[in-house]
C-alpha positions as CSV (number, residue, x, y, z in Angstrom):
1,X,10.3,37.6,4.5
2,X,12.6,38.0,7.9
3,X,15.6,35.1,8.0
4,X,14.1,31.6,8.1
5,X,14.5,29.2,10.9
6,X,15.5,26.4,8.5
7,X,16.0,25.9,4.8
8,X,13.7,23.1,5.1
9,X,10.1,23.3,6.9
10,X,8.6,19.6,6.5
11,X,4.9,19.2,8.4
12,X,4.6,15.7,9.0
13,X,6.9,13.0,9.7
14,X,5.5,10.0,7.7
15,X,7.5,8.3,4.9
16,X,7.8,11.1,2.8
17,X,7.9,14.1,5.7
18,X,11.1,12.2,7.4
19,X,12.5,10.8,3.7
20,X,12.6,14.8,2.9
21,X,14.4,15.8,6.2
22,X,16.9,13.2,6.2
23,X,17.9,13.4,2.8
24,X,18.1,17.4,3.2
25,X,20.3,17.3,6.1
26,X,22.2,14.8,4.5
27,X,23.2,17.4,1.9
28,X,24.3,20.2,4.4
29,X,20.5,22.1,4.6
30,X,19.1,22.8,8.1
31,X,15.6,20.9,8.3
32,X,13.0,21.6,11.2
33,X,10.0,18.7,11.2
34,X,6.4,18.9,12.8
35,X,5.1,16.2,13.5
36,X,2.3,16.0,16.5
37,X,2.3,12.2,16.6
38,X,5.1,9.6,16.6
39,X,7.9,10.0,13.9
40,X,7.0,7.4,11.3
41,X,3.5,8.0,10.8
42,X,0.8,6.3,9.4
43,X,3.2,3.4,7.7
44,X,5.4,2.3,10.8
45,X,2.7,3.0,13.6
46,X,-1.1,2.1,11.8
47,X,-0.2,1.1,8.5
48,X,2.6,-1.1,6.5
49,X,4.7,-2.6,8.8
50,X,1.9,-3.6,11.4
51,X,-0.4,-4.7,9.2
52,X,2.6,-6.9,7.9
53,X,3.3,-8.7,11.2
54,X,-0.2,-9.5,11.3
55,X,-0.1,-11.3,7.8
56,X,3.0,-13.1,8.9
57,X,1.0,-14.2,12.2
58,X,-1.3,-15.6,10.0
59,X,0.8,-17.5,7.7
60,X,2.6,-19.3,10.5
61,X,-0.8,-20.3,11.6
62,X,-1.8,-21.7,8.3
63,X,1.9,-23.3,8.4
64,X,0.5,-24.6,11.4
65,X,-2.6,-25.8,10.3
66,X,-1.9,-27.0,7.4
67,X,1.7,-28.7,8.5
68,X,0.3,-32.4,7.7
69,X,0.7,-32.1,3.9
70,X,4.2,-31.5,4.1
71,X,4.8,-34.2,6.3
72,X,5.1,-32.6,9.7
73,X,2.7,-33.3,12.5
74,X,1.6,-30.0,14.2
75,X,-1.8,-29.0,16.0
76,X,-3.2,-25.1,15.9
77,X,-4.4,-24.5,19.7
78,X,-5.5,-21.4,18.7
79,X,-4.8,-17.7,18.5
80,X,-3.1,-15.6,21.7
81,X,-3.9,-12.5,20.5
82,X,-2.2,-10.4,23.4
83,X,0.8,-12.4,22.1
84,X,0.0,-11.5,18.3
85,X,-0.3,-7.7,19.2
86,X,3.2,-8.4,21.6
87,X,4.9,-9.0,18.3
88,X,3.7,-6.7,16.4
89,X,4.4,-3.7,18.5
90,X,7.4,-5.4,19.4
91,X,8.8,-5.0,15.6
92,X,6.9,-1.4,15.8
93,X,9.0,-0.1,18.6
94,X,12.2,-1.4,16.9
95,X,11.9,0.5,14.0
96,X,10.5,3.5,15.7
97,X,13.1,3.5,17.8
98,X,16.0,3.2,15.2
99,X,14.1,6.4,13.2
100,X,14.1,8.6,16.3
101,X,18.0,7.6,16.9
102,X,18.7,8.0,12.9
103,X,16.8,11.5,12.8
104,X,18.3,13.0,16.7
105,X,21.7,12.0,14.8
106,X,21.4,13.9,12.0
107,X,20.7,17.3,14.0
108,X,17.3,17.7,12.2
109,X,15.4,19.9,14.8
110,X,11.8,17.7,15.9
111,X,9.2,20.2,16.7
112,X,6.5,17.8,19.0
113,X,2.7,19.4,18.0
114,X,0.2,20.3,15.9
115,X,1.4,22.4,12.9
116,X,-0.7,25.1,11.0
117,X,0.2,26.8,8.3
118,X,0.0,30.4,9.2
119,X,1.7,32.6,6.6
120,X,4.0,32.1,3.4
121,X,6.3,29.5,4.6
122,X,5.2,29.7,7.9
123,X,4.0,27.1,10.4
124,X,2.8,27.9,14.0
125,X,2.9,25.1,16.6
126,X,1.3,26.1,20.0
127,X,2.0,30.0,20.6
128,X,5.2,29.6,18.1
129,X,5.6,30.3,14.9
130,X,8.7,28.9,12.4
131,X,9.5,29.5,9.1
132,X,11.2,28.5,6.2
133,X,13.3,28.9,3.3
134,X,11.1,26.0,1.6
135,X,7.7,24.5,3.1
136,X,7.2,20.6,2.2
137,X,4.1,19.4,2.9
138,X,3.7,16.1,4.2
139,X,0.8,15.7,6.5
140,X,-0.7,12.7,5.3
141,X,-3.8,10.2,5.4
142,X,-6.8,9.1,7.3
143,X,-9.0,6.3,7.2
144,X,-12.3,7.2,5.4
145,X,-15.7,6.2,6.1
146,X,-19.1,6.6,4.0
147,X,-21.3,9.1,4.3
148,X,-23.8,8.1,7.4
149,X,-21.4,5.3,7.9
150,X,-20.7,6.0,11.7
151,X,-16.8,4.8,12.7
152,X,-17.8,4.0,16.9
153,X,-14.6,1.6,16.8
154,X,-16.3,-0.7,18.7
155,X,-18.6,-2.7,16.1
156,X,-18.2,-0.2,13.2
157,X,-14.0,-0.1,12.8
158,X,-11.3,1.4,11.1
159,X,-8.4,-0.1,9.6
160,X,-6.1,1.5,12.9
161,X,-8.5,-0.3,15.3
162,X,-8.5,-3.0,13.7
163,X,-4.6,-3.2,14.4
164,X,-5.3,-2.6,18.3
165,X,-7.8,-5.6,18.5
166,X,-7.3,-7.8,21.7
167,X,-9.5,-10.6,20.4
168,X,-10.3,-12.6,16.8
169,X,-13.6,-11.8,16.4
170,X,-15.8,-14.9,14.8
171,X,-16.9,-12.9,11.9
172,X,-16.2,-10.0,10.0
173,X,-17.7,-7.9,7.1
174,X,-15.1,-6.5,5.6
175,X,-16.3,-3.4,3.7
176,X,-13.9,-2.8,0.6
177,X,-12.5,-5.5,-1.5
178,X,-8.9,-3.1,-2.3
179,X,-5.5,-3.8,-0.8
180,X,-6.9,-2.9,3.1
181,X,-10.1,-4.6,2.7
182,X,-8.0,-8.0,0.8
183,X,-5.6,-8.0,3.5
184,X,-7.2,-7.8,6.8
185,X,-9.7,-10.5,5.5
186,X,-7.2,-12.5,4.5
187,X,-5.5,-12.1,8.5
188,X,-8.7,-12.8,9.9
189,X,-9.7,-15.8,8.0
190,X,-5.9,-17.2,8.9
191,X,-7.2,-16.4,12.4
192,X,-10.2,-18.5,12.2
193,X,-12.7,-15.9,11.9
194,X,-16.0,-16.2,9.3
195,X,-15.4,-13.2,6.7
196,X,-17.1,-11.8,4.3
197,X,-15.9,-9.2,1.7
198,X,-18.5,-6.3,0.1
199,X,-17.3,-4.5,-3.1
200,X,-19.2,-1.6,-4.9
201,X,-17.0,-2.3,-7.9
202,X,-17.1,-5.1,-9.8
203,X,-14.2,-7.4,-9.0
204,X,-11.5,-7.3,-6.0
205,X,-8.8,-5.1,-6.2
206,X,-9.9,-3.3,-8.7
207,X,-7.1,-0.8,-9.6
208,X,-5.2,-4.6,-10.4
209,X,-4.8,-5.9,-13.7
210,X,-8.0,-8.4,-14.2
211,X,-6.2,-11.6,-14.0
212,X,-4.9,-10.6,-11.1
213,X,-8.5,-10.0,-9.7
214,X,-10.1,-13.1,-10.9
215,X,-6.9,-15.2,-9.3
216,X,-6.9,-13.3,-6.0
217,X,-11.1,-14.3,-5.8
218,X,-10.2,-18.3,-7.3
219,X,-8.5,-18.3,-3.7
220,X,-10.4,-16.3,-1.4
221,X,-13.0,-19.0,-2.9
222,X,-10.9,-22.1,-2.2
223,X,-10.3,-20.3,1.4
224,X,-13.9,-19.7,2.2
225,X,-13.9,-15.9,2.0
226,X,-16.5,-15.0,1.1
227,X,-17.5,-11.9,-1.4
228,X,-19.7,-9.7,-3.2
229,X,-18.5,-7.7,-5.9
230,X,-21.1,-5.3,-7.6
231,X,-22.5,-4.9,-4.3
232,X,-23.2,-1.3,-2.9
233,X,-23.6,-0.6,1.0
234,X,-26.6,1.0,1.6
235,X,-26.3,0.9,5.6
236,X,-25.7,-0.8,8.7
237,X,-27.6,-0.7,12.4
238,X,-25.6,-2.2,15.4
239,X,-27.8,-5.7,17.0
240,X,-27.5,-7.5,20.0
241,X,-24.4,-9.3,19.0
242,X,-22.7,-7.0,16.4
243,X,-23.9,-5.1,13.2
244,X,-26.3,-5.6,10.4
245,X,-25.3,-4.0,7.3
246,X,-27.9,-3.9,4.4
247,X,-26.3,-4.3,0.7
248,X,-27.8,-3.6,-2.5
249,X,-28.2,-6.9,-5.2
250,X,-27.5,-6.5,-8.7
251,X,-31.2,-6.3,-9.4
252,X,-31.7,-3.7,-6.6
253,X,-32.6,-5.8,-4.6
254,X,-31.7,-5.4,-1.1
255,X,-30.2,-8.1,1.6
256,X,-28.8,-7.7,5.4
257,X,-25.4,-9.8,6.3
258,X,-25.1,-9.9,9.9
259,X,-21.5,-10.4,11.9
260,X,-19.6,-9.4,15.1
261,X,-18.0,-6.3,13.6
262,X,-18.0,-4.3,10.3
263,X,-14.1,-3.0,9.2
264,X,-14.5,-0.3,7.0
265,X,-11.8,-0.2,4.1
266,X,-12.7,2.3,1.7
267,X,-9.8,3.8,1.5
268,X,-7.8,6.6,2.8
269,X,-8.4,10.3,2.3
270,X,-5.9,13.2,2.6
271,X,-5.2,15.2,6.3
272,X,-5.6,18.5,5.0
273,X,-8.6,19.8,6.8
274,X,-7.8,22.3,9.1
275,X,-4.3,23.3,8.3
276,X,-4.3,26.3,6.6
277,X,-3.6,25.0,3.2
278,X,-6.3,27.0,1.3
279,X,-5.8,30.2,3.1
280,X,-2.0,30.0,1.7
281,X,-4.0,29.8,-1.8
282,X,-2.5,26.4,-2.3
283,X,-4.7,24.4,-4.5
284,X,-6.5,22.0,-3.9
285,X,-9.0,19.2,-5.4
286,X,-11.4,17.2,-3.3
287,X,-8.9,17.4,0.1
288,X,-5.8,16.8,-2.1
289,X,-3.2,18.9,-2.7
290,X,-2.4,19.8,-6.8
291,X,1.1,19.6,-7.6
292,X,3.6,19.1,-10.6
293,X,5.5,16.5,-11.7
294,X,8.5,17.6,-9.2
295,X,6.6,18.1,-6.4
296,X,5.6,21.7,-6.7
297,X,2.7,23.4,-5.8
298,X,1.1,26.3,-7.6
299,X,2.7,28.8,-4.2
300,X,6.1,29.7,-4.9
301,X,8.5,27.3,-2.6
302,X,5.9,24.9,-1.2
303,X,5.9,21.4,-2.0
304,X,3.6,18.3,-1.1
305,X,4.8,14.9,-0.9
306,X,3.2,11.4,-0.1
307,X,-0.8,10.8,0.3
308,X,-1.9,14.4,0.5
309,X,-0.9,14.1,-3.6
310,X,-3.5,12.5,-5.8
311,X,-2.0,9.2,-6.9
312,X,-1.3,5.9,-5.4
313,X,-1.1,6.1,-1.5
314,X,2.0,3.7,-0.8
315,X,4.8,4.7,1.7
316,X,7.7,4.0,-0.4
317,X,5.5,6.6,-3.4
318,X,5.9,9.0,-0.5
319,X,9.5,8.5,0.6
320,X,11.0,8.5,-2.8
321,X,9.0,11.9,-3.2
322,X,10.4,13.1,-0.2
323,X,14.2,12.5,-1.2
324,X,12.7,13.8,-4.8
325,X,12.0,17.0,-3.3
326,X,15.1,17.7,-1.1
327,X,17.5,17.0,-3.6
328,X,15.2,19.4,-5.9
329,X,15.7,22.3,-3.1
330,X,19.7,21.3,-3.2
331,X,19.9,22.2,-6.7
332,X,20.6,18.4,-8.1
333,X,18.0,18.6,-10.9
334,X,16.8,14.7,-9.9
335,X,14.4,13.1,-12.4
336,X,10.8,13.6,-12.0
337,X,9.4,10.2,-10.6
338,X,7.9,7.8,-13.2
339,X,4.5,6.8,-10.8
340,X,3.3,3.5,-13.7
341,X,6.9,2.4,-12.8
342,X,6.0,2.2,-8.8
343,X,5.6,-1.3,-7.5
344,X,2.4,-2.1,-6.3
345,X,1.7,-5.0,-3.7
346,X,-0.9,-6.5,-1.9
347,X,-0.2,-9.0,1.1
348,X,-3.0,-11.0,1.6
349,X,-2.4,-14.8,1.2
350,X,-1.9,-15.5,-2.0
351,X,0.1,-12.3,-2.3
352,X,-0.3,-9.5,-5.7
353,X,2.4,-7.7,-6.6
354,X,2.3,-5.2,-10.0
355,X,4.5,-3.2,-12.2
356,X,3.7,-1.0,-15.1
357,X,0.7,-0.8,-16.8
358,X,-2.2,-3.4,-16.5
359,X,-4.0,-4.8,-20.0
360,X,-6.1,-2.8,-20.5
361,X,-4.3,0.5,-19.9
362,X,-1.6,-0.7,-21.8
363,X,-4.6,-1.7,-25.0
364,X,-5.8,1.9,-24.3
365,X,-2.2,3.6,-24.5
366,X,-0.8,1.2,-27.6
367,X,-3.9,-0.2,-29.1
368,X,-5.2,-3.8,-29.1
369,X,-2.4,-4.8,-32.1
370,X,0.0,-2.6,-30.0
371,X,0.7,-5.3,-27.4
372,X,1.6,-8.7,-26.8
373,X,0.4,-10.6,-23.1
374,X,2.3,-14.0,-22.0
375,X,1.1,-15.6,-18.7
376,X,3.6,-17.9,-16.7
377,X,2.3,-20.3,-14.9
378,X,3.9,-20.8,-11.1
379,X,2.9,-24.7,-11.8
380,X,6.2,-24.8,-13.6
381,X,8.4,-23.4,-11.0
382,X,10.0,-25.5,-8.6
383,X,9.7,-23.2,-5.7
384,X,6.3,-22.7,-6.0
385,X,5.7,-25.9,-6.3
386,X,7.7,-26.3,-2.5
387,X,5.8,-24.1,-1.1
388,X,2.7,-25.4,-2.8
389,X,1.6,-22.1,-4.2
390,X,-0.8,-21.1,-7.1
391,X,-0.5,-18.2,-9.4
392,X,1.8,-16.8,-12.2
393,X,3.9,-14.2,-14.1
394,X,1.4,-12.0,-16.6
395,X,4.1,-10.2,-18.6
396,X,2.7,-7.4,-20.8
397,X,5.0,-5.4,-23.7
398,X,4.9,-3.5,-26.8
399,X,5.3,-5.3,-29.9
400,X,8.6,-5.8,-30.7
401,X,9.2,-3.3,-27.9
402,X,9.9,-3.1,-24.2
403,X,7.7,-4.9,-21.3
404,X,5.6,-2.8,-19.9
405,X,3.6,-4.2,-17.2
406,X,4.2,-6.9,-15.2
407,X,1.8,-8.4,-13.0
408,X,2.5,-11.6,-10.0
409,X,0.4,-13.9,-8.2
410,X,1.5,-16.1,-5.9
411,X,2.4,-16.0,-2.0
412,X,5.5,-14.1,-1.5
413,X,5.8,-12.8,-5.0
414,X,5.8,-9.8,-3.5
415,X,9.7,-10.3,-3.0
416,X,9.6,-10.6,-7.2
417,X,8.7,-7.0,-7.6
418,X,12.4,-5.8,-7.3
419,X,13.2,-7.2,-10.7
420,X,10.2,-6.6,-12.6
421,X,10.2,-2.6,-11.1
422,X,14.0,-3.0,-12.9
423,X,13.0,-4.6,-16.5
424,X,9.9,-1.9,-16.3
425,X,11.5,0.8,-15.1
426,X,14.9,0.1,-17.8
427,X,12.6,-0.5,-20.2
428,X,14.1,-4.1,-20.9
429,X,13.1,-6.3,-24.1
430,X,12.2,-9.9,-23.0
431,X,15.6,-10.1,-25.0
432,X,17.8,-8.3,-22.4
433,X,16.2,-10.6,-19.6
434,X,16.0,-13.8,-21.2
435,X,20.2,-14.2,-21.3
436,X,20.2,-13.2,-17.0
437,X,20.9,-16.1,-14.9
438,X,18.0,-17.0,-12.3
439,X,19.1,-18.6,-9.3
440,X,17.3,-22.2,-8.9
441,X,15.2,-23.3,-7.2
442,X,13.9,-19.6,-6.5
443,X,10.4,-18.4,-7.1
444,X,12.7,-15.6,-8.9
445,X,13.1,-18.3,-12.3
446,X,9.6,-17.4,-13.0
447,X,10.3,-14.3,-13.7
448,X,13.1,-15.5,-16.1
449,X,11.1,-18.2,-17.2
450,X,8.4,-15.3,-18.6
451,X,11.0,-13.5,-20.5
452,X,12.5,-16.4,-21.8
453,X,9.2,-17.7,-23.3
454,X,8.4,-14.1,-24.5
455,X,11.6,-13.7,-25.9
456,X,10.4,-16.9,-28.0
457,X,12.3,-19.5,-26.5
458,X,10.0,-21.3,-24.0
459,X,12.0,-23.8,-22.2
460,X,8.6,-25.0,-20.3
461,X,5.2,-25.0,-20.9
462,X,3.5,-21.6,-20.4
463,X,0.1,-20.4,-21.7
């Protein structure tokens, strides 16, 4: 191989593609980054922190709505979505612009374009070809359809037009009851629309522990989402006023649900298609990228970071691989990323948020006798109560041994998960918790108040 361009060759400048390059130059190696679309990538421009401002948008018109109970007179005139969408692109261009500034500053070279990998180490963009001393890549996710599910992102949308809406449509089937599905519903029924929710599997967010599930559904109920779990698509034809999708019944039996427009949430499949990955004789599975527990794939000095990896597609998975892997190329032998010890959370209102291993994962690792399950209610915590929220702490341990799962319902536990990621990932005893001073009146005593009961010293009722 002639003299690389840069120690560092990352394609693709999402959370784990920039993580990598910053964290690289950081530590004195010379990083060069393709990216042919804005720095940030899926999570800062389609994704996370869009999405995000959209949920907040909805809860300050449920705060709106729903003032009266606590006392405040207020009236919702309705929903300004060019307003809504100023907001959000507002916090968008903030953050975009403060990466663009961070990355210029750390004289990591941006090459603008569409990368291919052309040779070992190499990637060509436009009539140019660079190399270098280690490839990472980093090229991400895309929104996936169905097979003869036709995207026209007009009636039939993704999760990205959805984002780019200038309107609140008056009803929505929402096709995928995960995290995407959960919390665009949830947005949309804030927003006033009619929505309806249609799950192949057999309970809403699925991959959650099944508490978690049946809570999330007790208050899509209570909101008037509605939803059908069990329920496969079969197919959908566009009418007069929107789409008609037909669904299959639990008996086989089949049934048409009409709205304005059908968001497709199946999930997200990898952006490998087309970039020379195979011809490299990287392998692959399904569109995915194979690689080891540091990073690695099976060709000598190429790695793959963030959704392109089989595992849980989250942003801050991706940017803690992307550090991972350039302080792997420095030589500083970091620990291999634990991914049961990555928080999980979904933002739809009431919020999830999950650490470790669910029940019956945990039943399946340390048998039925191998575990012990306490469930908090947020009934007894004064913020909660405040706020007037509904949920609870599920904590989940080894007998006589170290929690390992926790699991939070309730809107904004998703600010809880710091903790609980800590007590999983230190593999605390409800003993080495129960002693730690929580801050009251925080949503945050919960957490305490788990441990303390599990620790055998309830101070309040729990279940």
């Amino acid at each position: 191989m002639t003299e690389a361009d840069f120690d560092v060759l990352v394609l693709g400048a999402g959370s784990g593609g920039y993580a990598c390059a910053l964290r690289a130059s950081q530590l004195g190696l010379s990083v060069g980054l393709v990216e042919k679309g804005n720095l940030g990538g899926t999570c800062l421009h389609v994704g996370c922190i869009p999405t995000k401002a959209l949920l907040h948008a909805a809860e300050v018109a449920d705060s709106a709505r729903e003032s009266e109970q606590f006392g405040v007179r207020a009236t919702l005139d309705g929903i300004d979505m060019a307003g809504v969408n100023s907001y959000k692109d507002g916090v968008v261009a903030r953050l975009f612009k403060g990466l663009t500034g961070l990355i210029s500053s750390r004289g990591i070279t941006v090459i603008e374009g569409e990368g291919r990998v052309t040779g070992d180490r190499q990637v060509t963009v436009g009539d140019r070809a660079y190399s270098g001393k280690h490839l990472v890549l980093a090229s991400g996710s895309y929104s996936k359809s169905l097979p003869g599910l036709d995207v026209d992102g007009e009636r039939v949308i993704t999760s990205e037009h959805a984002l780019r809406l200038d309107r609140v449509p008056t009803s929505v089937i929402v096709l995928g009851g995960g995290v995407i599905g959960c919390e665009f519903a949830s947005v949309w029924k804030s927003f006033g629309a009619d929505v309806t929710i249609i799950e192949a599997l057999p309970r809403l967010v699925a991959a959650e522990d099944e508490a978690s599930s049946k809570a999330l559904e007790r208050a899509f109920r209570k909101r008037k989402i509605a939803f059908r779990t069990g329920t496969p698509f079969q197919s959908v034809t566009t009418t007069d006023t929107g789409v008609a999708v037909t669904v299959e019944g639990a008996n086989g039996e089949q049934s048409v649900i009409e709205a304005e427009l059908l968001l497709v949430a199946v999930g997200r499949g990898p952006s490998t298609s087309g970039l020379g990955y195979e011809e490299l004789g990287v392998a692959m599975d399904r569109g995915f990228v194979l690689a080891d527990e540091r990073c690695r794939t099976n060709v000598d000095g190429v790695y793959a970071v963030g959704d392109i990896v089989p595992g849980l597609q989250l942003a801050h998975r991706g940017f803690q691989q992307g550090i991972f892997v350039a302080e792997d190329i420095a030589g500083l032998d970091p620990q291999p990323i634990d991914e049961t010890g990555i928080p999980r959370v979904t933002y739809s209102h009431p919020e999830i948020a999950s650490v470790g291993l669910n029940e019956s994962a945990a039943v399946e690792a340390y048998g039925a006798d191998g575990i012990e399950t306490l469930t908090y209610d947020l009934g007894g915590n004064g913020k909660s109560q405040i706020l007037k929220t509904q949920g609870f702490v599920k904590l989940i341990r080894r007998k006589d041994g170290p929690v390992v799962g926790v699991h939070l319902v309730g809107d904004r536990v998703g600010e809880l998960i710091g903790e609980a990621q800590l007590i999983y990932n230190w593999e605390a005893h409800a003993e080495d918790v129960a002693p730690l001073v929580h801050a009251h009146p925080t949503q945050n005593e919960a957490l305490g108040e788990a441990h303390l009961a599990l620790a055998g010293k309830p101070l309040h009722a729990h279940s």
